[in-house]
N, C-alpha and C positions, 0 to 999 in steps of 0.2 A: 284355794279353799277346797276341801271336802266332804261330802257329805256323808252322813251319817245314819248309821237304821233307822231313828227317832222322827229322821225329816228334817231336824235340823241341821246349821252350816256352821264349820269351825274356820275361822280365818286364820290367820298363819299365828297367832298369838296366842290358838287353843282356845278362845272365846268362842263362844256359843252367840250364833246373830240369831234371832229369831223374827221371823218374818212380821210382818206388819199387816194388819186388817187387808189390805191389795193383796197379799203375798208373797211381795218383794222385801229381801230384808233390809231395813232401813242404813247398814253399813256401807251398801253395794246401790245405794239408788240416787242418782244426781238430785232430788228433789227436796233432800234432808235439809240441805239449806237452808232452804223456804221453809220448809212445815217445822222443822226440830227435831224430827222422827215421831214413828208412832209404836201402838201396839197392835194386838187384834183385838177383834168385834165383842168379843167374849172377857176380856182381860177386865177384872175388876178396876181397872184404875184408867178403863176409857172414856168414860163419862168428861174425868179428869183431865184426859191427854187432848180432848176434843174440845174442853173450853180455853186449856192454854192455846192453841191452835187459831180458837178464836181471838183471842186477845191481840196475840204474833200477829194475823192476819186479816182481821178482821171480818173473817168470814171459817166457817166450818168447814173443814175435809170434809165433800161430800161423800167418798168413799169409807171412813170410818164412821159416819152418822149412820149411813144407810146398812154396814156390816152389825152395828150397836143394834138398831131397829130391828132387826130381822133374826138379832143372836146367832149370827155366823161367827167363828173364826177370823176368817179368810173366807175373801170374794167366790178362789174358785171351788171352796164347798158348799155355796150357793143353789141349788137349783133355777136361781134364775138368772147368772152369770153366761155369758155376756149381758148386761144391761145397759140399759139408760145411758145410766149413771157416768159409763167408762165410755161409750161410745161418744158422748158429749164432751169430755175433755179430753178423753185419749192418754189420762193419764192411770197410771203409771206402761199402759200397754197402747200400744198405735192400733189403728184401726183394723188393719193388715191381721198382727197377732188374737184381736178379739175374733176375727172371721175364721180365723183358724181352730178358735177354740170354740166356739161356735159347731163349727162343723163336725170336729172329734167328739164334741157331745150329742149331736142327732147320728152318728153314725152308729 
């Protein structure tokens, strides 16, 4: 893949992935599985993405509920990212990586 002025990722197919509410793109993230992929926080049609979601699993992403709520994007344009949220499942970032990001943001 490479990336591109925009931000986003072209996969070897010239398709455009476009990152998910986390900010992983749902082509590249073991988790699609489970959830079906998503969008971001902002994307008109998450309301949407977030009830199929619930359906599939009978419970909400809490990372795109809480990106919806707060009308981010993406987690990491958050101001309050690392949270809760991530540190409690770990997912789609390990513990390790949130402390990281963490830190690049107070420095």
């Amino acid at each position: 893949m490479c990336p591109v002025s925009c931000g986003l990722f072209l996969n070897h197919k010239n398709m455009v992935l476009l990152p998910a509410a986390c900010g992983i793109s749902c082509e590249v993230c073991g988790l699609k599985e489970k959830c079906g992929g998503c969008v971001s926080g902002t994307d008109p049609d998450a309301p949407k993405v977030l009830e199929r979601m619930k359906q599939g699993k009978g419970n909400p992403c809490p990372v795109l509920e809480c990106a919806i709520e707060n009308r981010v994007e993406y987690c990491l344009s958050c101001e309050k990212f690392p949270c809760a949220i991530h540190y409690e499942s770990e997912t789609p970032y390990s513990k390790k990586a949130l402390d990281l990001f963490k830190k690049f943001k107070t420095e």
